[in-house]
C-alpha positions as CSV (number, residue, x, y, z in Angstrom):
1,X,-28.8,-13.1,-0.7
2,X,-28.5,-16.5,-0.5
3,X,-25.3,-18.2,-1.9
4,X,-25.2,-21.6,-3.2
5,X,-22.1,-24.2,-3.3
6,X,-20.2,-24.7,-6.9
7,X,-19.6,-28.0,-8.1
8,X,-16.9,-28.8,-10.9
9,X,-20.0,-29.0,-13.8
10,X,-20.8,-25.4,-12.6
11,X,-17.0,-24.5,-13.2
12,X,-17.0,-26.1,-16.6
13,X,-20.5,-24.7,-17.6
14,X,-18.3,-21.4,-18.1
15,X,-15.4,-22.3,-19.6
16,X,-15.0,-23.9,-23.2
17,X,-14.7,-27.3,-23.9
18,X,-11.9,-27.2,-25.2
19,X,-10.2,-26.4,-22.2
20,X,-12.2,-29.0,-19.9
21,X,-9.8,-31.7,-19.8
22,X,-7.1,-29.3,-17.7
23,X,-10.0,-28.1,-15.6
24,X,-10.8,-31.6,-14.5
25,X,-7.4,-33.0,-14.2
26,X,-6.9,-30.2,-11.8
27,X,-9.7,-30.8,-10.1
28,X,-8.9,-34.2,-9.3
29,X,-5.3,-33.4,-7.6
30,X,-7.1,-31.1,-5.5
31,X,-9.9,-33.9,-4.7
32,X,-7.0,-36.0,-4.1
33,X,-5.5,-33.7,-1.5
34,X,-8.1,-31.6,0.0
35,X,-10.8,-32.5,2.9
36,X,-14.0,-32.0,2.2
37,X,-14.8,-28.3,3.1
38,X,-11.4,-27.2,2.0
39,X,-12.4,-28.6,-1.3
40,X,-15.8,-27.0,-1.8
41,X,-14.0,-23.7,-0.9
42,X,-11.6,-24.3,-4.2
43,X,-14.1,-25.0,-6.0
44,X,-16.5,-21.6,-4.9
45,X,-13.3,-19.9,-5.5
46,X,-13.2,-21.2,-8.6
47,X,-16.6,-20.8,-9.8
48,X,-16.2,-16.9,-8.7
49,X,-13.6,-16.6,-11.5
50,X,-15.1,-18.7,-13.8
51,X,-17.7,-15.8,-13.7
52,X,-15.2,-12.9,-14.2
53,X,-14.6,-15.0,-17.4
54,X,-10.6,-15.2,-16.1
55,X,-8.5,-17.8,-18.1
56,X,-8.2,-21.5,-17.3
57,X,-4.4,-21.0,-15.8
58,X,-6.1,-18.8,-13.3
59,X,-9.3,-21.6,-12.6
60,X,-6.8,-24.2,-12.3
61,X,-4.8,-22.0,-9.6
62,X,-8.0,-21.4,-7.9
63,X,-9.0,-25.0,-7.6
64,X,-5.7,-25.7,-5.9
65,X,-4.8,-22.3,-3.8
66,X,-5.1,-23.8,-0.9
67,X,-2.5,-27.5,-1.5
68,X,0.9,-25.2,-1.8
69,X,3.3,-27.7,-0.5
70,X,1.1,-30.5,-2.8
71,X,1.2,-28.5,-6.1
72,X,4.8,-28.0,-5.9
73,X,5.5,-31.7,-6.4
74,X,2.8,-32.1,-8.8
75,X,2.9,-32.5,-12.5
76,X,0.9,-29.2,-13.2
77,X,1.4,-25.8,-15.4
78,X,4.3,-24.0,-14.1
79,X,2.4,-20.8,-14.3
80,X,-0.3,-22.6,-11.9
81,X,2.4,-23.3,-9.8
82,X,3.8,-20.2,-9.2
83,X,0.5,-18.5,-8.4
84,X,-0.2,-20.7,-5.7
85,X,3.1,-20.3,-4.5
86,X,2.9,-16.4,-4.6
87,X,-0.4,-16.8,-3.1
88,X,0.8,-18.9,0.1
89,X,3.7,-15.8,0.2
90,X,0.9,-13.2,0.5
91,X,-1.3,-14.8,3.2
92,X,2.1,-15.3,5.4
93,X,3.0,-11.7,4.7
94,X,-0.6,-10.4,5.9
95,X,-0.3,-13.0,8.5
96,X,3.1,-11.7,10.0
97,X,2.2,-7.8,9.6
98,X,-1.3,-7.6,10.6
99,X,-1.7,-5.2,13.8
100,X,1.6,-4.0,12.8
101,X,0.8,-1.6,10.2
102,X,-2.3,-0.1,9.3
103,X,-4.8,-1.8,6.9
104,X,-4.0,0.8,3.7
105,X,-0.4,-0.1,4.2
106,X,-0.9,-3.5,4.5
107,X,-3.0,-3.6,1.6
108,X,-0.4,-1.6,-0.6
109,X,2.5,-4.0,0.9
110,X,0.7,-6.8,-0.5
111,X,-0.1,-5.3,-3.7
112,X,3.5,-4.2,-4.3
113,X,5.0,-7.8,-3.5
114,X,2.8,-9.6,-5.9
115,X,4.4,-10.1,-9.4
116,X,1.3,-11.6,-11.0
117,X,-2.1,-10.1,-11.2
118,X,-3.7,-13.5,-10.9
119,X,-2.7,-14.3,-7.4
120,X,-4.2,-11.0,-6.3
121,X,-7.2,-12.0,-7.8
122,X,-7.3,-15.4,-6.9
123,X,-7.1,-14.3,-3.2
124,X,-9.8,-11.6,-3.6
125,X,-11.9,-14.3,-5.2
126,X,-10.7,-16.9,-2.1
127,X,-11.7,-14.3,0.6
128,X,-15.0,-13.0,-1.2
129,X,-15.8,-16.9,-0.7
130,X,-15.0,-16.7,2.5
131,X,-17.1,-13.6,3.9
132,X,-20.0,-15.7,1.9
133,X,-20.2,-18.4,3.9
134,X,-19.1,-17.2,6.9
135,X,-20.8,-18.4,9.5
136,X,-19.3,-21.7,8.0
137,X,-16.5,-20.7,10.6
138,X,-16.4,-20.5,14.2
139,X,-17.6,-17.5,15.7
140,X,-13.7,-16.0,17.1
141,X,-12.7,-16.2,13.3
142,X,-15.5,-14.6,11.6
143,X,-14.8,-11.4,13.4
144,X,-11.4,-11.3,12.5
145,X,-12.2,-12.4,8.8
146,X,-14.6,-9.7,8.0
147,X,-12.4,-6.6,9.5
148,X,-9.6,-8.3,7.0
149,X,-12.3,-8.3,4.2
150,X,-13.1,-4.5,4.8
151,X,-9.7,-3.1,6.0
152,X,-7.7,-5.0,3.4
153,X,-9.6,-6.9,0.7
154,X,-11.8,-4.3,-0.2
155,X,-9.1,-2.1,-0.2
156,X,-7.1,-4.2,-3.2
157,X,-10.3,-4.6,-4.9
158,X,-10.7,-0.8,-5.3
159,X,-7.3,-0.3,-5.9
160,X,-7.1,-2.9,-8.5
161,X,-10.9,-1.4,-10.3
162,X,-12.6,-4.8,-9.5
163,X,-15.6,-2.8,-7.8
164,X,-17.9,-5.0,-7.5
165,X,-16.1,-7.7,-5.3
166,X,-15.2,-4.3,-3.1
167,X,-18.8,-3.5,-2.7
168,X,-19.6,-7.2,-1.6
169,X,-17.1,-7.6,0.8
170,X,-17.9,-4.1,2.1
171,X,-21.6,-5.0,2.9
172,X,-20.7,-8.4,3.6
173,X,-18.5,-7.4,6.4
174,X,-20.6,-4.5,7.7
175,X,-23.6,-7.7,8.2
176,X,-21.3,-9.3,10.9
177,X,-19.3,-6.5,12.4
178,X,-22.6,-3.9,12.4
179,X,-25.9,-6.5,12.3
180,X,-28.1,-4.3,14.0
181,X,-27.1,-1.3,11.7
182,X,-27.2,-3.8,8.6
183,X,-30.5,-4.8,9.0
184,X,-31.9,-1.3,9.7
185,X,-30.0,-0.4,6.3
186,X,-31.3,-3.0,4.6
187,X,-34.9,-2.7,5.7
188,X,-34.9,1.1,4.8
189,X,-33.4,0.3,1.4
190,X,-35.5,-2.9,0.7
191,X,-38.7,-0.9,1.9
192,X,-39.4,0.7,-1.6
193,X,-36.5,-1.3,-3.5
194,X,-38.8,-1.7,-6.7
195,X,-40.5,1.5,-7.1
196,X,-36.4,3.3,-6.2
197,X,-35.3,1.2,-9.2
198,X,-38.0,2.5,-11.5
199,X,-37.4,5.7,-10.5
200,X,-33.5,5.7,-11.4
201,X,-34.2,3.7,-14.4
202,X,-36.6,6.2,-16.0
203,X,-34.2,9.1,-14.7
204,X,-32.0,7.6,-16.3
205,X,-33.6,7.2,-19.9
206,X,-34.8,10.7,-19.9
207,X,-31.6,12.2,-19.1
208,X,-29.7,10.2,-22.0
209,X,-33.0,11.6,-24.3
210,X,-32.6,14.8,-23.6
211,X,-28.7,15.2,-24.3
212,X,-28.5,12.6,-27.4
213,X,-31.6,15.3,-28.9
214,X,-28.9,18.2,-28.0
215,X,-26.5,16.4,-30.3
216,X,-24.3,15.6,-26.7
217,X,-22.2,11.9,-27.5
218,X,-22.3,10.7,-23.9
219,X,-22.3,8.1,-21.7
220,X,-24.2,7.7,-18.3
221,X,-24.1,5.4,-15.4
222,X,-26.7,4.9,-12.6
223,X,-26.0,3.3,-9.4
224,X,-27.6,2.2,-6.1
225,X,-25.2,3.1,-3.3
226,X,-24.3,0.1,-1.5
227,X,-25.4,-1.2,2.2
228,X,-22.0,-0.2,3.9
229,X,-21.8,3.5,1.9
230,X,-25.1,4.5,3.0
231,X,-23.9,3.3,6.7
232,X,-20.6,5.1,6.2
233,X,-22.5,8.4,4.7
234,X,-24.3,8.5,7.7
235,X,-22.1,8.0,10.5
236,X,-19.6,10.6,9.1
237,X,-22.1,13.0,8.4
238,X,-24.7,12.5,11.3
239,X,-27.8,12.4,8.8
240,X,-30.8,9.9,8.8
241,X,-31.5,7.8,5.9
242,X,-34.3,10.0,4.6
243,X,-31.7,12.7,4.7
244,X,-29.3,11.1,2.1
245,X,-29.5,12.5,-1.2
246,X,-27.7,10.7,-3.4
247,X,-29.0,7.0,-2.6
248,X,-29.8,7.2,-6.3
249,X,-27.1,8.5,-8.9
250,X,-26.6,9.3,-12.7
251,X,-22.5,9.4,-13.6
252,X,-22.6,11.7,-17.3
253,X,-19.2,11.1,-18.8
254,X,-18.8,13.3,-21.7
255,X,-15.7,14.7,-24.1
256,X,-14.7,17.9,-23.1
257,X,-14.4,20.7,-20.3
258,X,-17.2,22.6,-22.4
259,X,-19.3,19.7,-22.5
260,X,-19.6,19.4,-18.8
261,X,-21.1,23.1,-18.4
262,X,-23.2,22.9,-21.2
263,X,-24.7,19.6,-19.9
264,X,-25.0,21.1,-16.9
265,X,-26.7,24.2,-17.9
266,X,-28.9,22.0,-20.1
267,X,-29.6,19.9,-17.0
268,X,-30.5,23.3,-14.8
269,X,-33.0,24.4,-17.4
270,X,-35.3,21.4,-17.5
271,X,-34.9,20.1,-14.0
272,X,-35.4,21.7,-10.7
273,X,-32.4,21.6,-8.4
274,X,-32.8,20.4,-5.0
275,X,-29.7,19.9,-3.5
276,X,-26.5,21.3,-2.8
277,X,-24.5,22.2,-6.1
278,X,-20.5,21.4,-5.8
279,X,-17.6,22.2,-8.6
280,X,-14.9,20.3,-8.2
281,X,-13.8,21.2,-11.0
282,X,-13.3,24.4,-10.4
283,X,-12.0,23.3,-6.6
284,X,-10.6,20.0,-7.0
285,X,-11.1,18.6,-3.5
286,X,-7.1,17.6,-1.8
287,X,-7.1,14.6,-3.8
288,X,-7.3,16.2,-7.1
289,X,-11.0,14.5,-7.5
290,X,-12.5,16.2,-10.3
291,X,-16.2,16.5,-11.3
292,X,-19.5,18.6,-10.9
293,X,-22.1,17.5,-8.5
294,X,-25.2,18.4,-8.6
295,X,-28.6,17.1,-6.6
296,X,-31.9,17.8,-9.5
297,X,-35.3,16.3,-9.2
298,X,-35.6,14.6,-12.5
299,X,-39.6,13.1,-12.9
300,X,-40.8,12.5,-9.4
301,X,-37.1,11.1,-8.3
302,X,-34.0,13.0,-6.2
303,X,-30.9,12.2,-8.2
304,X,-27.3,13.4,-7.4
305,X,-25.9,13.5,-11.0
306,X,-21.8,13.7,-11.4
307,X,-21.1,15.4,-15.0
308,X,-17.4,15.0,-15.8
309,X,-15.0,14.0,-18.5
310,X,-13.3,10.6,-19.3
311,X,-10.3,11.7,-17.9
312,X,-11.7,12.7,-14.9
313,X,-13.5,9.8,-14.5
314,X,-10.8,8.0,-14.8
315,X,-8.7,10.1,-12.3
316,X,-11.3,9.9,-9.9
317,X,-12.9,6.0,-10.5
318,X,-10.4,3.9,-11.5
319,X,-7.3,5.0,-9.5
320,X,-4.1,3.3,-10.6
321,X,-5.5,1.3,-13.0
322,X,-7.1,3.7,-14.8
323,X,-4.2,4.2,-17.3
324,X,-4.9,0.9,-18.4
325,X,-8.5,0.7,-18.5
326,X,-8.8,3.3,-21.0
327,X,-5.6,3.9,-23.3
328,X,-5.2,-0.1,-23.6
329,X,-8.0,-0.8,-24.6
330,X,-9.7,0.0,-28.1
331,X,-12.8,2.2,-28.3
332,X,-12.2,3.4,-24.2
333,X,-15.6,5.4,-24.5
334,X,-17.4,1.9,-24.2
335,X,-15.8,-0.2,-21.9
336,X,-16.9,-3.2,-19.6
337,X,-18.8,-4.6,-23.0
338,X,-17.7,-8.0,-23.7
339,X,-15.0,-8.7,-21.1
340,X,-14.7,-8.2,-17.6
341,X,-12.1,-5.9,-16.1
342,X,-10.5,-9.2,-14.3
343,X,-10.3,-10.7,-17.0
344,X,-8.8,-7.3,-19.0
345,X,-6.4,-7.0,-16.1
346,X,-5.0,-10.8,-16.7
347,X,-5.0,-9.9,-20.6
348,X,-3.0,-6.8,-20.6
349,X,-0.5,-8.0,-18.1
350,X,0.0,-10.8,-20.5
351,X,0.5,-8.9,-23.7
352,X,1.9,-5.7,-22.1
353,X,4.5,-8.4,-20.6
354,X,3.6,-7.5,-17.1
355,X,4.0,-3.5,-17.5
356,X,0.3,-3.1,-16.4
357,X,0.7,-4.8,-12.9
358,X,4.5,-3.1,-12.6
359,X,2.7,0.1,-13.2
360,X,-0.2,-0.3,-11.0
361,X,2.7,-1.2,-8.4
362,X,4.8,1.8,-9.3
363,X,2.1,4.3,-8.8
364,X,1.2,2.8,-5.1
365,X,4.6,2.7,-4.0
366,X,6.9,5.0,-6.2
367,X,10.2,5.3,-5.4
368,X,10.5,2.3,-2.6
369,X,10.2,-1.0,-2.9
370,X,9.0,-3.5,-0.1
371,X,11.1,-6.2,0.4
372,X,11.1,-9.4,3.0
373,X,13.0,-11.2,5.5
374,X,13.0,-15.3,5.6
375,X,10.3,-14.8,8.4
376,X,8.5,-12.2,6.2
377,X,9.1,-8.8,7.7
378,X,8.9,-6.2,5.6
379,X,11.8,-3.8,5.1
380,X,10.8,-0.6,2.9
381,X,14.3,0.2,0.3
382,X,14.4,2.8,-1.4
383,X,14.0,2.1,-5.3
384,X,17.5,0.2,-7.4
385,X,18.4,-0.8,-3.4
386,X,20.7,-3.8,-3.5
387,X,21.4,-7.0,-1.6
388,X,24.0,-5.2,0.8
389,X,21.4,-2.5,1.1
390,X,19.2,-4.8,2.8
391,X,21.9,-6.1,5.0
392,X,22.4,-2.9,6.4
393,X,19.3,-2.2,7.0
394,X,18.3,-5.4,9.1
395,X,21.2,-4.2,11.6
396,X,25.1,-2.9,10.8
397,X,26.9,-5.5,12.1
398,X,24.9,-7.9,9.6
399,X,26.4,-5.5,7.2
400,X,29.7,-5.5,8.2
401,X,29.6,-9.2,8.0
402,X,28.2,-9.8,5.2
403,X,29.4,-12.2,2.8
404,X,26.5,-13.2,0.3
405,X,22.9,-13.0,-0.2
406,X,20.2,-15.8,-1.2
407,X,17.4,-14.1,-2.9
408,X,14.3,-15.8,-4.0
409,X,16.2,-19.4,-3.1
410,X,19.2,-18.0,-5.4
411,X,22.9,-16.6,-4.3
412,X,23.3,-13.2,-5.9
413,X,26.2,-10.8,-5.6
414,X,26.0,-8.2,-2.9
415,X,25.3,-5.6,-5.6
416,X,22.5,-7.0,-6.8
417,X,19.5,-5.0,-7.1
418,X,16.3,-5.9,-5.5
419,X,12.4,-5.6,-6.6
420,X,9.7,-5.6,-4.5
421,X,8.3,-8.9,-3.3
422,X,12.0,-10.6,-3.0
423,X,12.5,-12.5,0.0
424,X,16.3,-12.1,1.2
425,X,18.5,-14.6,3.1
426,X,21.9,-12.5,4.2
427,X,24.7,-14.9,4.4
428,X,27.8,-13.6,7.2
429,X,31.5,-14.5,8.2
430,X,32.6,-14.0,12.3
431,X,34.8,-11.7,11.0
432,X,34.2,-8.0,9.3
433,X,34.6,-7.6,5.7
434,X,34.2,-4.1,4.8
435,X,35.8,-2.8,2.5
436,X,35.7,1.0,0.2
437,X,34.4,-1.1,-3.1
438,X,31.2,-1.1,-1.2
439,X,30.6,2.4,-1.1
440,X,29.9,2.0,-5.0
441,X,27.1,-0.9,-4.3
442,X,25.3,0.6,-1.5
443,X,22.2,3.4,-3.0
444,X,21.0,4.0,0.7
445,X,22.5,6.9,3.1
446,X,22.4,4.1,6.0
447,X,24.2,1.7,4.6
448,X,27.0,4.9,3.5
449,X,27.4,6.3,7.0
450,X,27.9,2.4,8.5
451,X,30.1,1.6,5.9
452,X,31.9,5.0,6.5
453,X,31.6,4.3,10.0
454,X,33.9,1.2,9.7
455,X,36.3,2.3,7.3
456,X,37.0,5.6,9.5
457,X,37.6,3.8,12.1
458,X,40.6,1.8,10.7
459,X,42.3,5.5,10.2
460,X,41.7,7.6,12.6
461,X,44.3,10.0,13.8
462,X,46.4,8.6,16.6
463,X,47.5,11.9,17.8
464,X,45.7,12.8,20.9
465,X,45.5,16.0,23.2
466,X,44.1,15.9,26.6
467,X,42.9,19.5,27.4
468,X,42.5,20.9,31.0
469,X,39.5,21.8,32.3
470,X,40.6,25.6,32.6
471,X,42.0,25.3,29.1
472,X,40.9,28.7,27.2
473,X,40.0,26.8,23.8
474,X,36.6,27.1,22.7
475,X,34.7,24.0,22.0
476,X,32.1,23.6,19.3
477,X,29.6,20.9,18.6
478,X,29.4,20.2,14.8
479,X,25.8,20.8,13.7
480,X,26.5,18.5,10.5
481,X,26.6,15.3,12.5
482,X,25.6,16.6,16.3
483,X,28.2,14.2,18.5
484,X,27.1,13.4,22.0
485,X,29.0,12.6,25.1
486,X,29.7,8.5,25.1
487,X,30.3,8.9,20.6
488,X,34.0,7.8,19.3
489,X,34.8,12.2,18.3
490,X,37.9,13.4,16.6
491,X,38.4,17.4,17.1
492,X,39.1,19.7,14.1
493,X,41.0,23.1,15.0
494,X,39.1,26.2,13.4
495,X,41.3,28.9,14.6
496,X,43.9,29.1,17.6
497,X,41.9,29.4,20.4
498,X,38.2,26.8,18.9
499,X,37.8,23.3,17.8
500,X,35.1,22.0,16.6
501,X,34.1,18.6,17.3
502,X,32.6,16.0,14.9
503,X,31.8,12.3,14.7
504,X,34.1,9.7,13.7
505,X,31.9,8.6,11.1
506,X,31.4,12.1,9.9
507,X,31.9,12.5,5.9
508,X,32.8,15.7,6.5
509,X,35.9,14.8,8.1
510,X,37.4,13.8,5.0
511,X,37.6,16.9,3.7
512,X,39.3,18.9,6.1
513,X,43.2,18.6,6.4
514,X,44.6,15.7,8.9
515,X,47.2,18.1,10.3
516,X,44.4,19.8,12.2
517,X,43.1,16.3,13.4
518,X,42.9,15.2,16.4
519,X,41.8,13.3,19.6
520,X,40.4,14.8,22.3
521,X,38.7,13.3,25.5
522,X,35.4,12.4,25.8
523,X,34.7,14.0,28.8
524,X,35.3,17.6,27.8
525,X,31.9,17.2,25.9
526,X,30.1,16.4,29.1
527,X,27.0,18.9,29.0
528,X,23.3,19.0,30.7
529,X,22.1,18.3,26.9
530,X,22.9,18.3,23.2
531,X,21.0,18.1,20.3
532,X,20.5,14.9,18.5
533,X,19.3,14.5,14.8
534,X,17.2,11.6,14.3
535,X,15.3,10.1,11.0
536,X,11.8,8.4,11.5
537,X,10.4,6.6,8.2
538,X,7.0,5.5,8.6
539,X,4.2,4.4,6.6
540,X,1.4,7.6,6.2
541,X,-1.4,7.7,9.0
542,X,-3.8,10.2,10.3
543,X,-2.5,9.2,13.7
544,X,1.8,8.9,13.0
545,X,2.8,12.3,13.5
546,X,0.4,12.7,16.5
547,X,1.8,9.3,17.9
548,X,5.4,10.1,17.4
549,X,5.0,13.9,19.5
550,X,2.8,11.7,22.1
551,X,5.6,9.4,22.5
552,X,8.3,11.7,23.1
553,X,6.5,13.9,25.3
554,X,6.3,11.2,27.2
555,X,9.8,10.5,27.2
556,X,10.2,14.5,28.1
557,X,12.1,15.1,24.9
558,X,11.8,18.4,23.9
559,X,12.0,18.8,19.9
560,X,14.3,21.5,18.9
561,X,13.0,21.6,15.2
562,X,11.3,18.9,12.7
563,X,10.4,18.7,9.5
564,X,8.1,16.1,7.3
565,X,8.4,14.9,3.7
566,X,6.1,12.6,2.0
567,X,8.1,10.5,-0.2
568,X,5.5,8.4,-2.1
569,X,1.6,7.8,-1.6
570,X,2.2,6.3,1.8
571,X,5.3,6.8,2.7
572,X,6.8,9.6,4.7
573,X,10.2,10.5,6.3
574,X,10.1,12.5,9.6
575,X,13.3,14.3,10.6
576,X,13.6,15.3,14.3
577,X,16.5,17.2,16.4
578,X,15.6,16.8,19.6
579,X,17.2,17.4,23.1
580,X,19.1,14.5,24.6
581,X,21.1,13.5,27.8
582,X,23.9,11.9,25.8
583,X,24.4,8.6,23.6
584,X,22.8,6.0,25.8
585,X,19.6,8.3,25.7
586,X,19.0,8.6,22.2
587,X,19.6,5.2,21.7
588,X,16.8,4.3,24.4
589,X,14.3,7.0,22.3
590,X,15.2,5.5,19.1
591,X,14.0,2.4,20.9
592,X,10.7,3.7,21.9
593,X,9.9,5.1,18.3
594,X,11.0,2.1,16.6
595,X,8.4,0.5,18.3
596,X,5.0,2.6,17.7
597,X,2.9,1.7,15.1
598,X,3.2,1.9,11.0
599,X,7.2,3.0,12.0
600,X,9.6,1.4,9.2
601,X,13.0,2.6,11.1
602,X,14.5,5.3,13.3
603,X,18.2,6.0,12.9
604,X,20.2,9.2,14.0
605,X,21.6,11.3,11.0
């Protein structure tokens, strides 16, 4: 396809007059401050919207979402403002975390730190411009634009239901990552591209006929699959192109559980099957997809047709948004009609006061929030997380100085509770100021053992006993906080002749009786090994858990037990006891894990 270069009349063609004086003024700041090809780029990106029908806020973003530092000083909308702002925040988040996490998480990071729909779609727009012309850039970008477009873009688009940009960046990409395998696609496909067409077209009428004369109240999609599904299909599956069944499609959406095998009885009775027959109903697959396939020869044309209901549909289709899609908006059964879903998106977030986007960002992340540093690192908090939270989490002794925090360019009291997309400046003394009040701020365990930590320390017992090495007593290593040789200990007497041995920081400590306190030398806990409890929080991977064993086999660790959790869609918290030397050699594992890929943290427990 060959694209062509917007120019402002183009812009204006699609938006009404009424709202071309705005369009035009902000047109002209960006002519004021852009060079040429920087220019023609707002203006694509632009145009791209102007076709999604978005609103003339958005347009006006779009014209300048590349002149930040200009905008900000300009006498513009303050709404136009921020989305450029929010915008220039996103690209130096991708910026900072690419390589470091995987593309799913990156693209759910930048979801999750966006707090207006528009600047998501402004970007998608700005990058579907981008994989357009291409070849516009030199050759060591394009690479590196195009795996963004697939691995991230595309991603956001199909998380956010904007389909049709995901399909276009997918092929887009797969023609300068994959040419040899794009042309060969598209040859195949082009080869009998007319006569496919009629073929799925009269499919498709007949099938509708046949239902609406059963009395069925339906409606049915067809579709082509794209370039880069057909390549996808292939690869994973090791089949040919004239082995690919379901190049053309039928969707039948219907009303009811009943409907679905009625249609599909119907559909077995007048049409010969072909293909493999799959109920997921009946067998959800591990995703909880939902729908019956089916592969019929309908006329001289091999279909697959997908029969399910609207809620499947919207289960399976429209992911997060799909809430949205269909119980927002009036008569659901007919959607996509007279606006388009960008454009719904923007609407809804405006009347719903922003509950849409905070709810496509709530079902993505759950119960964390993502958070950033002043160099924007992301730090994953659990959900109501608060300033001294974060402070903790950077490093303890940032938390035991802390004395403020600046979030969003604004001091806020240590207690204040975070959301995601706040960027956090931690203000600190020299000296230590923790105190018990913050026990009551704090919402993660972290931040309660190093606050612990310090306070226990200011009263620990100063009675001390030095045992002698043939001294009969029998020595036990708490298993609820697993000290090592080289940790600050305080020993707990059990019965006459045992102690047990726990942490300083331990909370159990404060519930056993002070009289039976006391020191004891660190060296009387000198063994070959102990076990260590550590916590590893990662963003979900095929490869984490696999990486993790990998790297402490290396190590020669030898895991003692472990256990996994997920605690959102793509977050999961890995807990490890594991065999170590003493204190100095945990540390030097937590290290090494910190380190590997997608990990968040790694702290002992």
């Amino acid at each position: 396809m060959q694209y062509k270069n917007a120019s402002i009349s183009d812009v204006k063609k699609l938006v009404s007059k009424a709202e071309h004086e705005k369009i035009e003024e902000a047109y002209r700041l960006a002519k004021r401050f852009s060079e040429s090809k920087q220019l023609q780029h707002q203006l694509n990106t632009a145009l791209i919207l102007s076709q999604l029908g978005l609103d003339t806020t958005t347009i006006m973003a779009a014209l300048m979402h590349e002149l930040a530092d200009n905008v900000l000083n300009a006498d513009v909308e303050s709404d136009v403002k921020d989305i450029v702002n929010e915008i220039t925040k996103l690209r130096k988040v991708k910026i900072r975390n690419m390589g470091r996490l995987e593309s799913t998480s990156l693209a759910n990071i930048m979801l999750a730190i966006a707090k207006d729909v528009r600047s998501i779609i402004v970007e998608l727009a700005s990058q579907l411009d981008r994989m357009r012309f291409l070849s516009d850039y030199p050759k060591e970008e394009q690479i590196k634009i195009a795996e963004l477009s697939l691995n991230v873009y595309a991603t956001i688009s199909h998380k956010l239901g904007l389909y049709e940009i995901s399909r276009e960046l997918q092929d887009l990409a797969m023609k300068r990552l994959w040419p040899d395998e794009y042309q060969k696609i598209k040859a195949l496909v082009n080869e009998k591209k007319e006569r496919r067409a009629q073929k799925l077209e009269a499919a498709h009428k007949e099938v509708m006929e046949l239902l609406r004369k059963e009395g069925f109240n339906v409606v049915i999609q067809s579709r082509v699959k794209n370039f880069y599904s057909i390549y996808r299909k292939m690869k994973e599956e090791g089949k040919s192109f004239d082995e690919i069944q379901d190049l053309l499609g039928i969707r039948i959406i219907c009303k009811s559980l009943e409907d679905c095998y009625n249609i599909l009885s119907l559909l077995k009775r007048n049409y010969e099957q072909v293909g493999k027959f799959y109920d997921y109903i009946v067998r959800p697959k591990e995703n909880m997809y939902r729908s019956i396939h089916i592969t019929l020869k309908i006329k001289d044309a091999v279909v697959e047709v997908q029969i399910r209901t609207f809620d499947m549909h919207k289960d399976a289709e429209y992911g997060v948004a799909a809430h949205w899609r269909y119980k927002k908006i009036e008569q659901y059964m007919y959607f996509d009609t007279a606006l388009s879903w960008a454009r719904q998106l923007v609407e809804l977030q405006r009347k719903e006061h922003a509950n849409i986007f905070n709810y496509i960002k709530h079902s993505l992340v759950q119960n964390n929030i993502f958070v950033l540093t002043p160099k924007n690192d992301v730090v994953v908090l659990p959900k109501n997380a608060t300033a001294l939270d974060f402070a903790y989490a950077i490093h303890s002794d940032i938390g035991n100085r802390c004395r403020g925090a600046i979030v969003n360019g604004e001091q806020k009291p240590l207690s204040y509770a975070l959301e995601s997309g706040d960027t956090i400046e931690i203000l600190t003394g020299v000296k230590k100021s923790v105190n018990s009040a913050w026990l009551s701020i704090v919402r993660t365990s972290k931040a309660k053992n190093k606050i612990r930590k310090e306070l226990n320390i200011k009263a620990k017992p100063k009675k001390e006993i030095v045992l002698k090495k043939d001294f009969p007593r029998k020595i036990i290593m708490a298993k609820c906080c697993t000290p090592l040789f080289g940790d600050d200990v305080i020993a707990y007497r059990t019965t006459k002749r045992k102690i047990t041995v726990h942490r300083a920081d331990c909370a159990m400590l404060s519930q056993l009786p002070d009289d039976k306190k006391f020191r004891i030398d660190n060296k009387f806990l000198e063994r070959k090994s102990y076990v260590a409890r550590i916590e590893v929080k990662a963003f979900e991977s095929p490869e984490l858990l696999t990486g993790l064993l990998n790297e402490l086999q290396k190590n020669n660790v030898k895991i003692v037990g472990s256990e996994v959790k997920v605690e959102s869609d793509n977050i999961v918290r890995c807990i490890f006891d594991i065999d170590v030397k003493n204190l100095e050699h945990l540390e030097r594992i937590n290290k090494i894990l910190g380190n590997a890929q997608n990990v968040i943290y790694v702290e002992r427990i």
